[in-house]
N, C-alpha and C positions, 0 to 999 in steps of 0.2 A: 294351299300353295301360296306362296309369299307373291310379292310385289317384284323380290329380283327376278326370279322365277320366268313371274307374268313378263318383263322387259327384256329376258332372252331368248324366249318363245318370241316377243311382238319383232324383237331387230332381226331375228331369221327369216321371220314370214316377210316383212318390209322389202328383202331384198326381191320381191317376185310380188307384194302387194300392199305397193305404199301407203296405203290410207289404215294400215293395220297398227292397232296401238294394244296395251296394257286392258281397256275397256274391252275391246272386240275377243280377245283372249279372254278376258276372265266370260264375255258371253257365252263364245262356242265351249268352255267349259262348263258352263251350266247350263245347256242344252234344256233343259226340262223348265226351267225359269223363263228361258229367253225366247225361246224358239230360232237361237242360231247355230249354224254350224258349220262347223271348218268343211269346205270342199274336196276334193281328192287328194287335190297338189299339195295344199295348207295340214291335212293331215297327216301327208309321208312326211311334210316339212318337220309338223309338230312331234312325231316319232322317232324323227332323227335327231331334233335337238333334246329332248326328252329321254330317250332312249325304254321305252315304253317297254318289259317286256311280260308276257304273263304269269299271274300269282299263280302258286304252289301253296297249298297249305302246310303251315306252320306249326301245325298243332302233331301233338305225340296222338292224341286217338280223334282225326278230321271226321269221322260217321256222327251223321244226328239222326237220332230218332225220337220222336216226338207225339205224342196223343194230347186232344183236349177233354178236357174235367167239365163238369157242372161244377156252378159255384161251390156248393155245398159240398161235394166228393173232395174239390178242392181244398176248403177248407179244414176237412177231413185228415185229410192226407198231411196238409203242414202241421192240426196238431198232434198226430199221431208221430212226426221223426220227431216234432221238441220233446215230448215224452222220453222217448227213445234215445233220445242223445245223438242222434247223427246229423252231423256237421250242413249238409247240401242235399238239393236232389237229385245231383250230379251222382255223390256217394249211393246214394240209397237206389238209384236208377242201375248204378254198373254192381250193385252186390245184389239187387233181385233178378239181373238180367242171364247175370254168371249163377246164380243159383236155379235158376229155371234149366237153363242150358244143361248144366249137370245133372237133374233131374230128370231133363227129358232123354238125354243121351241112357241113361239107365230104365227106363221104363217106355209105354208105348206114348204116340204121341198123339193129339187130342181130338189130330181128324180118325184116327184108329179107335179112339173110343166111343165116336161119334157124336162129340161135342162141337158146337160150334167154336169158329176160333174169333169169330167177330164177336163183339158187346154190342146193345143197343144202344139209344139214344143216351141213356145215363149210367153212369157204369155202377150205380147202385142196384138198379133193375139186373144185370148183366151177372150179377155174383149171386141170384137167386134163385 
């Protein structure tokens, strides 16, 4: 946030709490640095000048999912897509993920064949 910003938030708030400047704004914005914070009043104030309203995700596919590697699996896995040729592991995450999907929709699924669906600690142990 700019400096104008900071000075149209502080000349709102002044009308109700004069000792409020540019500094005390930029504080109760960084909340976590300073340990200050706008009050009730100061915060409907600051929402009304601001016009605050809540994020929506932007994205064409917003789901993350996510698992952690050992180093080594990890490094595994990055030299195996450069081999490969595939670009990210963005790519390589949504074309195993849609392959599986297909796969499972056609056959049984893995609590049916009485596998577990969890890995252990390493996902090298996990695949043995």
């Amino acid at each position: 946030m700019n400096d104008t910003r900071y000075t149209a938030i502080a000349a709102a708030l002044r009308e109700e709490f004069p000792k409020a400047n540019n500094g005390t704004v930029s504080m109760a914005l960084h909340t976590n640095d300073y340990g200050v914070k706008f009050c009730a009043r100061a915060q409907e104030i600051y929402d009304t000048v601001t016009q605050r309203k809540p994020r929506r995700p932007h994205r064409v596919k917003p789901i993350r999912l996510q698992c952690r590697l050992t180093e080594s699996t990890a490094q595994r896995v990055k030299q195996a897509l450069e081999r490969n040729g595939i670009a990210s592991m963005q790519t390589f995450l949504e074309i195993l993920v849609l392959a599986w999907l297909a796969q499972s929709e056609c056959s049984t699924t893995w609590a049916e064949k009485g596998e577990s669906a969890a890995g252990g600690d390493d996902t090298d142990d996990a695949l043995k």
